[in-house]
DSSP file (Angstrom, degrees, kcal/mol; ACC not computed):
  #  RESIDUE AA STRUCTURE BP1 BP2  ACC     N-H-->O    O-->H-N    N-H-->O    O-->H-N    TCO  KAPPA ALPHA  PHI   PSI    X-CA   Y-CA   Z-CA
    1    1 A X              0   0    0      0, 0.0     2,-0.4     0, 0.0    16,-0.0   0.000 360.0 360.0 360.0 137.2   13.6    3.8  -23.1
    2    2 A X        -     0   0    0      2,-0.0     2,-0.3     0, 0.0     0, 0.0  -0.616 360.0-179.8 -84.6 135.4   12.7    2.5  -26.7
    3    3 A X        -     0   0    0     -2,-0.4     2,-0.9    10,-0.0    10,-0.0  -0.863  19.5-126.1-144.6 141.9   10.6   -0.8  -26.7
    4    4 A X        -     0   0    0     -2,-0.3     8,-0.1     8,-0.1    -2,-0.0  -0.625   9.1-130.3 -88.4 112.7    9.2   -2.8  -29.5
    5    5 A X        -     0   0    0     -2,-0.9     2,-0.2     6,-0.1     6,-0.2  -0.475  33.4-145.0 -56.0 130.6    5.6   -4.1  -30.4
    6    6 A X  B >>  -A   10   0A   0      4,-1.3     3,-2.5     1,-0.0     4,-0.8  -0.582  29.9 -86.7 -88.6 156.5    5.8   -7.9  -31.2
    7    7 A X  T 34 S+     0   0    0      1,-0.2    -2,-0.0    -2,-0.2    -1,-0.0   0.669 130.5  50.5   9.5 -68.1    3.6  -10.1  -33.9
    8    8 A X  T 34 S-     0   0    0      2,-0.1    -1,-0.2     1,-0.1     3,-0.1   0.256 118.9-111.3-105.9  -1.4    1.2  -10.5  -31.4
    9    9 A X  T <4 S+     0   0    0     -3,-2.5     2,-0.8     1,-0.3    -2,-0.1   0.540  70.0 135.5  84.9  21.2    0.8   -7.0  -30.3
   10   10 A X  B  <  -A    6   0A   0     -4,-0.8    -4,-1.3    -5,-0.0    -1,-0.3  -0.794  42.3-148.7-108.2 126.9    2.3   -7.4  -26.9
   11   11 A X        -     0   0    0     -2,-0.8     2,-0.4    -6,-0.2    -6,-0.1  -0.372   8.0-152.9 -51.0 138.3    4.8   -5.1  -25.3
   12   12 A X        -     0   0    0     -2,-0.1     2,-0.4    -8,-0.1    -8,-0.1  -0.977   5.1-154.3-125.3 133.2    7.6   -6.2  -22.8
   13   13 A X        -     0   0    0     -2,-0.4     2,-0.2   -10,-0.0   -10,-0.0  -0.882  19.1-120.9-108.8 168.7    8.8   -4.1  -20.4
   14   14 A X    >>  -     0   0    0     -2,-0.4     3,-3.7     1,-0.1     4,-1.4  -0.374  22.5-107.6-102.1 156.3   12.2   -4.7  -19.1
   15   15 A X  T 34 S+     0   0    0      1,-0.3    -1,-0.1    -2,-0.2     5,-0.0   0.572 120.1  63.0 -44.3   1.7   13.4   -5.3  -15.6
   16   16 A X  T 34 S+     0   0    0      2,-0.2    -1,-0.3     3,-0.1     4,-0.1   0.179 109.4  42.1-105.7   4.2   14.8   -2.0  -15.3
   17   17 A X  T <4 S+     0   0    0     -3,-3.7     4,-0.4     2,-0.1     3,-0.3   0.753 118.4  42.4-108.1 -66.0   11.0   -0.7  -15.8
   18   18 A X  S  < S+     0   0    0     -4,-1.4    -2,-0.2     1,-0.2    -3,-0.1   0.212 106.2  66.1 -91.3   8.8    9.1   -3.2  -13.5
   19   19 A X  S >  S+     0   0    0     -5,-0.3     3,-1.8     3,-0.2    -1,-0.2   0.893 108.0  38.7-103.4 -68.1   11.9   -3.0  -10.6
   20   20 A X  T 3  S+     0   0    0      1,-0.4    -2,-0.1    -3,-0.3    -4,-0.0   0.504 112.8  52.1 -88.0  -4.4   11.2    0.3   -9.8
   21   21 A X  T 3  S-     0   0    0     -4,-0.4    -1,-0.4     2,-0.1     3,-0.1  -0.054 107.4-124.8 -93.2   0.9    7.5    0.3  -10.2
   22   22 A X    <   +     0   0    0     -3,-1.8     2,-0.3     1,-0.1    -3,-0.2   0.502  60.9 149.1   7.8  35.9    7.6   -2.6   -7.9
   23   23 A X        +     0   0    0     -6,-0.1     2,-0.3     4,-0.1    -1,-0.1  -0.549  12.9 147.5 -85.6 143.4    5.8   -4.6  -10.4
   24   24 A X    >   -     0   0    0     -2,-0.3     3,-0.8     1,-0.2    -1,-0.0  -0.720  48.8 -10.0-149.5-171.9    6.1   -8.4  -11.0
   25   25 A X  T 3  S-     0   0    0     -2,-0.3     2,-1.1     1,-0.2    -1,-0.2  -0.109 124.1  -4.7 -36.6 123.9    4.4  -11.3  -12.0
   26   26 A X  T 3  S+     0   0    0      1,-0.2    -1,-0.2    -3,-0.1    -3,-0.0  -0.006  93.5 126.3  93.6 -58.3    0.7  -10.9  -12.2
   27   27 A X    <   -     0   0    0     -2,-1.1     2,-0.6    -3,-0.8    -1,-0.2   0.048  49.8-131.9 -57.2 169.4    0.1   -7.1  -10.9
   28   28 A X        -     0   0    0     16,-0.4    16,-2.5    -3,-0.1     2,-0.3  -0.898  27.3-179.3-123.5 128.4   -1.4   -5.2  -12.6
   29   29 A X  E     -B   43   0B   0     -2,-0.6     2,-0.3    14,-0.3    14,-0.3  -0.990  23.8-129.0-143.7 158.1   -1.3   -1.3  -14.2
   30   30 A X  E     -B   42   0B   0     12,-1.9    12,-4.0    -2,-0.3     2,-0.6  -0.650  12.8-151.4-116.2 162.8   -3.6    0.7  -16.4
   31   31 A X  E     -B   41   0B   0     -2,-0.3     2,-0.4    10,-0.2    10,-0.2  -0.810   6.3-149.0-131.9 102.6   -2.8    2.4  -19.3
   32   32 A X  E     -B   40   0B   0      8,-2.2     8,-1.3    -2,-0.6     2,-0.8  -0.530  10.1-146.6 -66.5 140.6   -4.5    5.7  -20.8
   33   33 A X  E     +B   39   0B   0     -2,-0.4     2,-0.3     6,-0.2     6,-0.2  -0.943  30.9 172.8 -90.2  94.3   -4.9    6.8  -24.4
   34   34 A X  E >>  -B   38   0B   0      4,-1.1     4,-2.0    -2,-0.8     3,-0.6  -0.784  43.4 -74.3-105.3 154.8   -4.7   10.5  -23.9
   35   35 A X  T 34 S+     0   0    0     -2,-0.3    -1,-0.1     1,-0.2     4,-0.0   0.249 107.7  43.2 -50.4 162.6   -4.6   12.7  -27.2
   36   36 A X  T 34 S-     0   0    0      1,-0.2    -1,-0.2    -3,-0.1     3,-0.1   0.817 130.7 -69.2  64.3  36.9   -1.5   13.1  -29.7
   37   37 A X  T <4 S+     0   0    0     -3,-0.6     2,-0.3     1,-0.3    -1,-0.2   0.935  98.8 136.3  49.7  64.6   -0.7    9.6  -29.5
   38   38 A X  E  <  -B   34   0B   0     -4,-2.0    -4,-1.1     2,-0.0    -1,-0.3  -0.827  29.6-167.0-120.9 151.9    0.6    9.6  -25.2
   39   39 A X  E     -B   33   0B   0     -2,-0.3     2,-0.2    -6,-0.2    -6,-0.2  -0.688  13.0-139.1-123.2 178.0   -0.2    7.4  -23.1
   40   40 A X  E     -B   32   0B   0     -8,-1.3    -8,-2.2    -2,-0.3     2,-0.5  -0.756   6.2-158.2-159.3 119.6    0.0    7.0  -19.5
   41   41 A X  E     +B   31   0B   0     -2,-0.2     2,-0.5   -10,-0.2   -10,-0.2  -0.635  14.0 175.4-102.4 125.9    0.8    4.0  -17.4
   42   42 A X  E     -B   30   0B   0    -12,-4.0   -12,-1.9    -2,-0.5    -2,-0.0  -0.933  27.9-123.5-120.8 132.8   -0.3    3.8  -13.8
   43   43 A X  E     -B   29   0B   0     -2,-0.5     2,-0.6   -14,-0.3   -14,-0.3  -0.563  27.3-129.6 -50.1 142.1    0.2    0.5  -11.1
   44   44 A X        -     0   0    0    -16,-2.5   -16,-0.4     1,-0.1    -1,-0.1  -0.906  32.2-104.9 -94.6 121.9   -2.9   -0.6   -9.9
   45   45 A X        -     0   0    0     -2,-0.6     2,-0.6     1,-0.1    -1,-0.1   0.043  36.0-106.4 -40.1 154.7   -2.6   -0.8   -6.1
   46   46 A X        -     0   0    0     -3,-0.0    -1,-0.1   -19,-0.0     2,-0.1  -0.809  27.6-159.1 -69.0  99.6   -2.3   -4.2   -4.4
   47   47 A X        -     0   0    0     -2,-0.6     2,-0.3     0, 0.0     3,-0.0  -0.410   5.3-169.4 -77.9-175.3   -5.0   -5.7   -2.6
   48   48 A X        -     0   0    0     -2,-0.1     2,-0.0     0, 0.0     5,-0.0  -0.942  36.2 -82.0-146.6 156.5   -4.6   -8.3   -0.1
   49   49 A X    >   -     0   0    0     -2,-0.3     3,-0.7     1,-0.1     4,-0.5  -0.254  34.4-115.2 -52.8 152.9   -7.5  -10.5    1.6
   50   50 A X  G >  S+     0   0    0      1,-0.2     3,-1.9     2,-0.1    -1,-0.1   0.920 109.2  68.8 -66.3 -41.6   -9.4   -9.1    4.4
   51   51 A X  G >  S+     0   0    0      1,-0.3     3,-2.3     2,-0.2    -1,-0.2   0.732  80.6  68.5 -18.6 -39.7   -7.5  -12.2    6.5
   52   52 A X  G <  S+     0   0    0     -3,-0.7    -1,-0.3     1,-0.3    -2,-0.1   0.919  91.7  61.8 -79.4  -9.0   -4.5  -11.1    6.5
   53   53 A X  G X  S+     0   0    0     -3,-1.9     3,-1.2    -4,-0.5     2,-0.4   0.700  74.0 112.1 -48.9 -26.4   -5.6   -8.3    8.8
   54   54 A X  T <  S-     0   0    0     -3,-2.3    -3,-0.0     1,-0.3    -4,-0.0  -0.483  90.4  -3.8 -91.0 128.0   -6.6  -10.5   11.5
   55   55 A X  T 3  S+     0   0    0     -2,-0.4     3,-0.5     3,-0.0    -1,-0.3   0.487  79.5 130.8  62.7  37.1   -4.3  -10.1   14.3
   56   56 A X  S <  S+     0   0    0     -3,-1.2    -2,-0.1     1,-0.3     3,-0.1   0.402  76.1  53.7 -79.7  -3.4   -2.0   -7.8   13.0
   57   57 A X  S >  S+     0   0    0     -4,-0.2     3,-1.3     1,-0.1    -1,-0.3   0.824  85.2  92.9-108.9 -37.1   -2.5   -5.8   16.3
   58   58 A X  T 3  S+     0   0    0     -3,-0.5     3,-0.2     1,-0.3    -2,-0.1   0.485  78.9  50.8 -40.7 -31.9   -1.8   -8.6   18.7
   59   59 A X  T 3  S+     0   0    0     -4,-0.2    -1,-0.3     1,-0.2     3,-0.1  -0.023  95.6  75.8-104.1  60.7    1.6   -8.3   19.3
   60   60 A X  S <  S+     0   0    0     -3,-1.3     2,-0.2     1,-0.1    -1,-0.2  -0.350  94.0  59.7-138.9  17.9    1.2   -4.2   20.3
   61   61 A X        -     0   0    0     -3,-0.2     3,-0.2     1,-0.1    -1,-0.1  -0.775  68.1-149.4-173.3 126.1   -0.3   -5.0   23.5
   62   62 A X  S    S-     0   0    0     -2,-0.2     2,-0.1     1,-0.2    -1,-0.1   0.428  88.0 -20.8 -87.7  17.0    0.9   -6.9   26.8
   63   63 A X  S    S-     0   0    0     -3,-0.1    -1,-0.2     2,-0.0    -5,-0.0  -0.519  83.5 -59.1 155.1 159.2   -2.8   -7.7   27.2
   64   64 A X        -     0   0    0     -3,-0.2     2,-0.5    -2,-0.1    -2,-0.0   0.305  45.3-148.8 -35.7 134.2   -6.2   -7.1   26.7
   65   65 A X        -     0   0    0      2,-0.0    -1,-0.1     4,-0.0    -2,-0.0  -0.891   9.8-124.7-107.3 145.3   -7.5   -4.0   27.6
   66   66 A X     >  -     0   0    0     -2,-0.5     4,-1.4     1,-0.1     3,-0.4  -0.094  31.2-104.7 -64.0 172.2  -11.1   -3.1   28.9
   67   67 A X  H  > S+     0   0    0      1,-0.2     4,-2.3     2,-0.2    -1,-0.1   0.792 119.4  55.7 -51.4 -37.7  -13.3   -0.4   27.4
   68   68 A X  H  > S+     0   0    0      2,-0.2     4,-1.5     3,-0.1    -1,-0.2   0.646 102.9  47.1 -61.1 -42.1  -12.7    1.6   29.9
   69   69 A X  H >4 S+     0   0    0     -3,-0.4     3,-2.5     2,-0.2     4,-0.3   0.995 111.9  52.7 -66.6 -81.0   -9.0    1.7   29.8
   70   70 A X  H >X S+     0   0    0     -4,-1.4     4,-2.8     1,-0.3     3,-1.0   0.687 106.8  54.7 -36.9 -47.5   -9.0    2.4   25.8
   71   71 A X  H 3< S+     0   0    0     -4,-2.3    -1,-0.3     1,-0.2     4,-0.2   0.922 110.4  46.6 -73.4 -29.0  -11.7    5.6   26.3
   72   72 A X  T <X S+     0   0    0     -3,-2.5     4,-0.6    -4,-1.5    -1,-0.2   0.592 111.6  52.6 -81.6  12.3   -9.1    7.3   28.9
   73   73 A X  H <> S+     0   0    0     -3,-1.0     4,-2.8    -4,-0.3     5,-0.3   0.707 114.0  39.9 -86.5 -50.2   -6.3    6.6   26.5
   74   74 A X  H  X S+     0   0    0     -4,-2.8     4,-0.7    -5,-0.2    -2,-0.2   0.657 115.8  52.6 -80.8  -4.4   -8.2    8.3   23.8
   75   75 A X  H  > S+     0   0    0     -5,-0.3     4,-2.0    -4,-0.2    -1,-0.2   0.954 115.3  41.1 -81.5 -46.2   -9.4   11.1   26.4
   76   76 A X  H  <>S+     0   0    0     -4,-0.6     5,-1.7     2,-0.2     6,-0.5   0.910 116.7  50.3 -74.3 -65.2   -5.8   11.7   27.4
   77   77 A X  H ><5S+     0   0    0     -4,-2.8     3,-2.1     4,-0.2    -1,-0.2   0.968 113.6  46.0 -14.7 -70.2   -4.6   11.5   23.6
   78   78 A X  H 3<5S+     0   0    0     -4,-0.7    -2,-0.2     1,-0.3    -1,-0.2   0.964 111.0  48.7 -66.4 -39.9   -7.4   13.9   22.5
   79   79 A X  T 3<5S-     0   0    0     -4,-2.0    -1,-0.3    -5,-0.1    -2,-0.2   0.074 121.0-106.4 -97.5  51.7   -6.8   16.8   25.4
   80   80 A X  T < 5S+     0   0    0     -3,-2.1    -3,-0.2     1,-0.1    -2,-0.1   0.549  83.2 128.7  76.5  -2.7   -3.2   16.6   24.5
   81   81 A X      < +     0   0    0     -5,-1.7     2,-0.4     1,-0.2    -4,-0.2   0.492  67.8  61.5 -72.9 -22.6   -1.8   14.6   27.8
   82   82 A X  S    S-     0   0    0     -6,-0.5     2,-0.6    -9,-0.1    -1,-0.2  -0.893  79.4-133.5 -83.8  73.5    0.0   12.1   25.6
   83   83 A X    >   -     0   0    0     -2,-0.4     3,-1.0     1,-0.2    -6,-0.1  -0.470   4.0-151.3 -47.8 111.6    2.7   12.5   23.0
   84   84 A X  T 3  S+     0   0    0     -2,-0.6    -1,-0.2     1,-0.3    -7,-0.0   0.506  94.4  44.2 -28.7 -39.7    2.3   11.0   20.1
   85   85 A X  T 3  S+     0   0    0      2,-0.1    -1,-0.3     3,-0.0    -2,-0.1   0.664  85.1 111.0 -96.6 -13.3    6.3   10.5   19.5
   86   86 A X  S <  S-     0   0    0     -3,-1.0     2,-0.5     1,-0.1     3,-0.0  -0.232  76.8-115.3 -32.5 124.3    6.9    9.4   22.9
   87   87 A X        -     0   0    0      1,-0.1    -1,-0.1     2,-0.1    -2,-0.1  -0.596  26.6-116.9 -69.6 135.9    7.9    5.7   23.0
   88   88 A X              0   0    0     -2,-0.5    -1,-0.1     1,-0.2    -3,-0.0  -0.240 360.0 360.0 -29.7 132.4    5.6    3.4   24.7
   89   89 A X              0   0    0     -3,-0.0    -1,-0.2     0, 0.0    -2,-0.1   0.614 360.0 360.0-124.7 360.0    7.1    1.8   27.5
């Protein structure tokens, strides 16, 4: 895809660029100068606030569990007693 430097030195790419890149308003991607006049354009991952983390585990469980519970889960897990693709029931 051809694109044309404006006036002002600014680039557009076209929705057929930024669609598949999942890039939009605002995001952000960095662009190298590597020799024989290339470039190379990379997305810069998305962050998100640490917030939005917060209970993102909450509905995965039909209630707290003790310490206790959680270390024979991971005991049973580790020597192999536990599938991993098995659903939870």
């Amino acid at each position: 895809m051809r694109l044309k430097v404006s006036d002002d030195g600014r680039i557009v790419l076209n929705r057929d660029v930024l669609e598949p890149l999942g890039l939009g308003p605002g995001d952000e991607v960095d662009v190298d100068v590597m020799p024989r006049h290339r470039t190379s354009l990379h997305v810069v991952a998305k962050t998100r606030p640490i917030e939005s983390l917060f209970g993102m585990f909450s509905h995965k469980a039909d209630r707290p569990h003790t310490l206790e519970e959680i270390k024979e889960a991971i005991a049973a897990g580790y020597a192999g007693e536990i599938d991993p693709d098995e659903p939870k029931s």
